[in-house]
N, C-alpha and C positions, 0 to 999 in steps of 0.2 A: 158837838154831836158825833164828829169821826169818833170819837174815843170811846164812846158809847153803843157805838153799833155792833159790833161781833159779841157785847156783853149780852146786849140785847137779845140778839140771835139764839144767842146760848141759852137766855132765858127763856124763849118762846118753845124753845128745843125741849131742856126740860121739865117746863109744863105740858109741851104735849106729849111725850115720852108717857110723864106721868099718869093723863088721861087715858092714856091706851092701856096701860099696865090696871088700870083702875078697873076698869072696862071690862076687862081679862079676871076681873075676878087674879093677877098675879100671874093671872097663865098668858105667860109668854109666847106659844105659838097661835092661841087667839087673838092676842094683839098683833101679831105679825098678820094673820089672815086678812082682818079687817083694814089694812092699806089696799086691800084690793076693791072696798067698798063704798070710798069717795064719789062725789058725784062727780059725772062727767059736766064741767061745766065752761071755765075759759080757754082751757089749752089749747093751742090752736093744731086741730089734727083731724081732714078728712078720716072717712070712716076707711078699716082696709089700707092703712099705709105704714108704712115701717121706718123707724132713722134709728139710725146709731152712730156716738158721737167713739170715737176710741182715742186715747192719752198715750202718747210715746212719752214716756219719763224717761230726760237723760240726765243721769245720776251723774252727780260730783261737781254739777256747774259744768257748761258748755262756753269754751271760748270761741266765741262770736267773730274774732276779726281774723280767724284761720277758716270759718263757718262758711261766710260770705265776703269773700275777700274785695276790695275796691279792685277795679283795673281800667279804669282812664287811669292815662299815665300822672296827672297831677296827683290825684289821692294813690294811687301804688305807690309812688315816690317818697310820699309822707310816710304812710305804711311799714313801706322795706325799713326807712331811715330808722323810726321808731323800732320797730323790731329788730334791726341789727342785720338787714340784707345785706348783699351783696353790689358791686359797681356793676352798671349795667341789667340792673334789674335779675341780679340772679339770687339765687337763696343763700340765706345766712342769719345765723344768731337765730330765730323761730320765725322770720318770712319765708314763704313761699316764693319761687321761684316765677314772676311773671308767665312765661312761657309756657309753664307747665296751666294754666289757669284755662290755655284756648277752648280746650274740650267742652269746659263746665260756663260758661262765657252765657248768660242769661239775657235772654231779649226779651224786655219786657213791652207790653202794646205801647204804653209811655213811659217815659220816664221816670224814675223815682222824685218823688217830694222831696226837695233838699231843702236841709235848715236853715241855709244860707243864701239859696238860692243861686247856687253853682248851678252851671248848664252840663249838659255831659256827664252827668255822673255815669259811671258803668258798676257791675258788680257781677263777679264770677261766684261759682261756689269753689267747695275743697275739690281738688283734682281727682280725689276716688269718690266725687257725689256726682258719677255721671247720668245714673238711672234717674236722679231727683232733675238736675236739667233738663233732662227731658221731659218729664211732667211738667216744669216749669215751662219749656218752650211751647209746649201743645196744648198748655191754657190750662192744666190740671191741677196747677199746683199755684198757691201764692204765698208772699212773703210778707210777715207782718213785722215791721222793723222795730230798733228797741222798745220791746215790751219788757215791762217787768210788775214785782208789787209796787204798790201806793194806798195809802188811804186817802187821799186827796191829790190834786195834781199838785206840781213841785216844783219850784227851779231852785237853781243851786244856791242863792241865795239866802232864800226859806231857807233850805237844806242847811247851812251854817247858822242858822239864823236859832238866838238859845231858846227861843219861847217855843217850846218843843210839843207844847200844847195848840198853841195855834199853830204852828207848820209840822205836825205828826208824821213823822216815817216809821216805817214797817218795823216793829220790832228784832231785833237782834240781829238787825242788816248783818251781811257775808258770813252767819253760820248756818252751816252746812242743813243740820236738822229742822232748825227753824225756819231757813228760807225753803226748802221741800215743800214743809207743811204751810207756808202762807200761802207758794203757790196754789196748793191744796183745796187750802180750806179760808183763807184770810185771815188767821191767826196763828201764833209759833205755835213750838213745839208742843202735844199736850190737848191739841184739837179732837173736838169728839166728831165733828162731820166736816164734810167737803163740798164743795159746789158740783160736782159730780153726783155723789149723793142725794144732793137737794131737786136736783134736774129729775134723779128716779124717784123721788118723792111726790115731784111735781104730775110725770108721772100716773104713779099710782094714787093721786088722790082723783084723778079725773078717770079713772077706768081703764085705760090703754093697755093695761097688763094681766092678765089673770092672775099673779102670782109674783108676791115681792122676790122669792129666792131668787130669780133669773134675771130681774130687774140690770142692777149691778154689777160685772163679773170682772175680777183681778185673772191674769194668769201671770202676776209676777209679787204674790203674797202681799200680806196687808196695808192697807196704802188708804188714810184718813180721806182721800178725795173721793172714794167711792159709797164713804156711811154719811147715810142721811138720818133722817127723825124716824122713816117708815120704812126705806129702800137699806136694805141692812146687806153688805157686799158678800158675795159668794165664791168661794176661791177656787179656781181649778189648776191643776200645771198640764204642761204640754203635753202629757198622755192623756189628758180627761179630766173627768171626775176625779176626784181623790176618796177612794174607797176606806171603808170599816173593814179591816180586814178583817175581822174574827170573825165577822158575817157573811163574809163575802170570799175569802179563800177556798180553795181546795180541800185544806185543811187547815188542822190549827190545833199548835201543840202535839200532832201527831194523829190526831182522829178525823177522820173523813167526815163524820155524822155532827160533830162539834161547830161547827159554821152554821151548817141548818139548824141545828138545835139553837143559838144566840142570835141568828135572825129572825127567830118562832118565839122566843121568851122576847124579843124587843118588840115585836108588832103583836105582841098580845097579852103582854102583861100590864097591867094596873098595879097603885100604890096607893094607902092611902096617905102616904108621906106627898105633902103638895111639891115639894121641891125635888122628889124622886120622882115623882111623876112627870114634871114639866122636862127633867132629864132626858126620860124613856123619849117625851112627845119629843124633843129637837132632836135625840138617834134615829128614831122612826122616820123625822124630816128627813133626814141627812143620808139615810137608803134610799128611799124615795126619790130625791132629788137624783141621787146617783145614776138610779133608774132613768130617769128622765134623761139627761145630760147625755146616758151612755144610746139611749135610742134617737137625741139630735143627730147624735154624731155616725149614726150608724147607715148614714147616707153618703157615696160617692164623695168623698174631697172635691173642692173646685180644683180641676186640670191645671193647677200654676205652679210650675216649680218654687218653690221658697228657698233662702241659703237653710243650708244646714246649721248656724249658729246657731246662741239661744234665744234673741232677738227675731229671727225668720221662725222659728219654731214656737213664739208666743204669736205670733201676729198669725201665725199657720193654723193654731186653735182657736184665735178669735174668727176666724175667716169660717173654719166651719162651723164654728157655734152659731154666726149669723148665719149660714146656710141653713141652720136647722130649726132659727129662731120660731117658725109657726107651732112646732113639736114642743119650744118653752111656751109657749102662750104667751109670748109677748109683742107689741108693734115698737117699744121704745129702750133701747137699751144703751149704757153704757160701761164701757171698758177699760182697762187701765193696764199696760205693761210696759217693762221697764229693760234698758240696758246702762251699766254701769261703766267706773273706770275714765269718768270726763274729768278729776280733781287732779290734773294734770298741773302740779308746779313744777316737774321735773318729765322731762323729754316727751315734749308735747308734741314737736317733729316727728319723732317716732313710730308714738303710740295713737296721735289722735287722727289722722289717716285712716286706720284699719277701722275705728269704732265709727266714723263718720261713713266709711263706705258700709259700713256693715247696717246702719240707718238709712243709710241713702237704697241697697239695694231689697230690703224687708220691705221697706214702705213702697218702693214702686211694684215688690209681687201682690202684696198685701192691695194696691189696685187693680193690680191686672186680676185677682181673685174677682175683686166687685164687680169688674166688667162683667167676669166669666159667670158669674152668677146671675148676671142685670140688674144689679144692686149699687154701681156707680155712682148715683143721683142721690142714690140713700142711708149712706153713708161716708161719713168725715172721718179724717186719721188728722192730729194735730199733736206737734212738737211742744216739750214744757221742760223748763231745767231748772235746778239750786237757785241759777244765775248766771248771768254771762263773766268774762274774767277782765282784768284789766289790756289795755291795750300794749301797755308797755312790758319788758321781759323781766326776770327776775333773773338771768341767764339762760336758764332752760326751758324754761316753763313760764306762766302765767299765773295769776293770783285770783283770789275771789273778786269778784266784781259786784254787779246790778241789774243793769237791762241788756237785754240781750237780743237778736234773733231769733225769729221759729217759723217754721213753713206750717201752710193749711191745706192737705190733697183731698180729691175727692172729686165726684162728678159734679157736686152742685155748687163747687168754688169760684168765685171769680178770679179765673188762676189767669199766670203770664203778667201780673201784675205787683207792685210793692204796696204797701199799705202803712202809714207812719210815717215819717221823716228820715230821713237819710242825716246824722251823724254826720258833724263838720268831724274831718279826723284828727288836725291838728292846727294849729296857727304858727307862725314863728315868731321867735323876738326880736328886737331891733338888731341882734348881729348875726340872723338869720339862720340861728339855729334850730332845732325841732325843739319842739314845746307844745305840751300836750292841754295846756289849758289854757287862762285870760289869751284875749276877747272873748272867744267860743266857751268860756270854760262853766256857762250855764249846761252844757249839754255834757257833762263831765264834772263828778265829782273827785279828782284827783287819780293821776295815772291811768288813766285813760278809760275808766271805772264809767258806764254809761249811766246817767240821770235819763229813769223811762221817762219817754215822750207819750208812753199810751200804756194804762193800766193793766194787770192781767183782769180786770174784772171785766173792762172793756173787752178785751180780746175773748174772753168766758162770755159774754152778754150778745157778742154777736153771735158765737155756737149757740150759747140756748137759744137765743129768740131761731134760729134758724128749725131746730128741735123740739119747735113749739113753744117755748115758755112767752107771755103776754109781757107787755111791759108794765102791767101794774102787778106781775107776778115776777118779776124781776129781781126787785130790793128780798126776798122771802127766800132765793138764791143765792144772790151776792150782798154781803153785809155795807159794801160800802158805797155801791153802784151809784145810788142817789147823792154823793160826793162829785161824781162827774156829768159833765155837761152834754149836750146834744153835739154828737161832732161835725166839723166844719162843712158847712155844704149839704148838710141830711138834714133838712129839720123837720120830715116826718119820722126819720126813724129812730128813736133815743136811742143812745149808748152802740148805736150801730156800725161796725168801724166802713163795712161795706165787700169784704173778702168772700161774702156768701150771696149764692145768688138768690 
């Protein structure tokens, strides 16, 4: 049945694609319209309330064990070894330097879940994620430990194991494009929608939006997690809208009157060529929208300094776009933007510092925005990558890996907490040297490669359900959800990991 499920999806996809287009009489912005015309029926959303889920994509695969470093000294020890530290816990080879960890040093309310059931585990972040510790310390922020894809749950076992029918992994495990779009969408490269998508679908089929265009917004270009069956994604970059210039300029081509005159033949001309016409109606959308977007935004910025990268300057247009959200006519939206530069095989020490603090400092403005708004409670920012990298060094760098690490901020988190299991880091062999696999080597598929302990569909199923989606509207989001089980200790909430309050 795993194998079956994203065909599936696909198939319900498009048939009702089809439907709508049928509907339409071909006219494609009639089908877009009537997504706003579902009944309001299961989704669960007093009347008057707003959430927005936003997606940090970190591009290239994120190594996980520079991310969140161990620091009880038994696991740092394993750590440095494996990574090629220094005596005395200093840095070397791609460890971290102990000492350097005090600042980012995470107190969680308890302890992490270990898989072994080691006492004391500790866990700092990277040394320039100090703004994320902090939300972590004050309850803002939680950590949901090796997630990754799965179509079923896994152990290493399975994972070796040739009946690749009964124990299914994710297509085209450690490439780059592929593992992107599973996180995405649940299927490789080539996916027409995302779970993103299907959330503004979910959405617009119950009323909450007056309008699919604003439903979905990218500010880091096209990106499969944001297209659903109805909720079709709308791109802007960090100045706005992205204008028609021929319409919309000063001039063009050298004439002053030439702009107005192509914005007066776009909203008023007719064809009777069907496929010219339905042109003209998505240009006419696409000013229109502009219009809109350009009068959200034309309200006071929230007062919070953002960096100046380009990472601070997407999440600095997502901030006002949700300032503005009553001016889209939406309560429900979702977002996606992205920073690059994590497919670090080579000088990880270096370069991966600057890009972690550069995530760490976005996301903590990117809440002080919500505060400043009052929109804290109403809004989630969540981490999502290629994949985490292997544990061990390749000299410089790290390699593609599996499950990885991701943080969840927001006001309505149940933050200062870990969520999953804590990763045995290593065992030794009988002449007590590092060794990255057997006994523990269930939790480890080779080089220190992590075997997720908790699906992304999971980690995806507690943001929707927090976002309103029902649990029998669930599988209609995630194609493989109904593969996993009620987790440990929750048995009113399926698929709930419990990181939301």
């Amino acid at each position: 049945m795993a194998h079956h499920a994203t065909h599936d999806a696909q198939r319900r996809q498009f048939l009702r694609r089809t439907a709508q287009m049928a509907l339409g009489g071909t006219a494609l912005p009639l089908a877009l319209n009537m997504a706003a015309m579902g009944e309001a029926a299961a989704f669960n959303a007093p009347a008057g309330d707003y959430k927005a889920l936003v997606c940090i994509f970190l591009t290239g695969g994120n190594d996980y064990a520079n991310t969140l470093v161990p620091f009880d000294d038994a696991n740092y020890n394993l750590y440095s070894t494996i990574r090629g530290g220094g005596a005395g816990q200093t840095a070397g080879g791609i460890a971290l330097a102990k000492s350097s960890l005090a600042a980012t040093l995470l107190t969680p309310l308890s302890p992490p879940l270990d898989s072994q059931g080691q006492a004391g585990r500790q866990f700092a972040l990277h040394p320039s994620m100090t703004a994320l510790a902090q939300l972590f310390n004050t309850g803002k922020m939680a950590v949901q430990l090796n997630v990754g894809p799965l179509v079923k749950p896994l152990t290493r076992t399975q994972y070796v194991n040739a009946d690749k029918r009964l124990y299914p992994r994710p297509r085209q495990l450690f490439s780059h494009n592929d593992q992107q779009s599973v996180w995405q969408s649940s299927s490789p490269e080539g996916a027409k929608a995302g779970w993103g998508g299907h959330l503004g679908d979910k959405a617009l089929e119950n009323s909450l939006n007056a309008t699919s265009v604003f439903t979905n917004i990218s500010v880091a270009g096209n990106a499969v997690y944001l297209s659903g069956d109805m909720a079709l994604q709308y791109q802007v970059s960090t100045g706005g809208a992205i204008k028609i210039k021929a319409a919309t300029a000063s001039t063009a081509l050298g004439h002053a009157a030439l702009p107005a005159a192509v914005y007066s033949m776009l909203h008023n001309q007719t064809s009777a060529h069907k496929l010219e016409n339905e042109y003209l109606a998505i240009t006419r959308r696409a000013l229109d929208s502009e219009t809109t977007v350009s009068a959200a935004l034309a309200a006071p910025a929230p007062a919070t300094v953002f960096p100046a990268d380009a990472l601070g300057k997407q999440l600095q247009m997502v901030a006002r776009l949700i300032q503005g959200h009553t001016v889209l006519g939406v309560r429900r939206q979702v977002y996606f933007v992205s920073i690059g530069g994590f497919d670090l095989h080579d000088n990880l020490i270096r370069d991966h510092g600057g890009l972690l603090g550069s995530v760490s400092d976005a996301m903590a403005a990117f809440y002080n925005a919500t505060v400043a708004m009052g929109l804290e409670r109403q809004v989630t920012a969540f981490t999502a990558s290629d994949f985490g990298r292997t544990l061990t060094s390749n000299g410089d760098g790290s390699d593609h890996g599996w499950g990885g690490h991701h943080f969840v901020v927001g006001g309505a988190v149940n933050g200062q907490r870990f969520y999953g299991e804590a990763p045995p880091i290593n065992v030794t062999d009988g002449a007590g040297s590092p060794k990255v696999y057997a006994p523990a080597e269930q939790w480890h598929v080779g080089q220190g490669r992590l075997l997720p302990r908790t699906s992304v569909d999971q980690y995806a199923a507690t943001l929707a359900k927090w976002f309103g989606v029902t649990d029998a509207e669930m599988p209609q989001v995630l194609a493989n959800i109904n593969n996993f089980g009620v987790p440990a200790g929750r048995p009113d909430y399926p698929w709930d990991l419990g990181f939301m309050a």
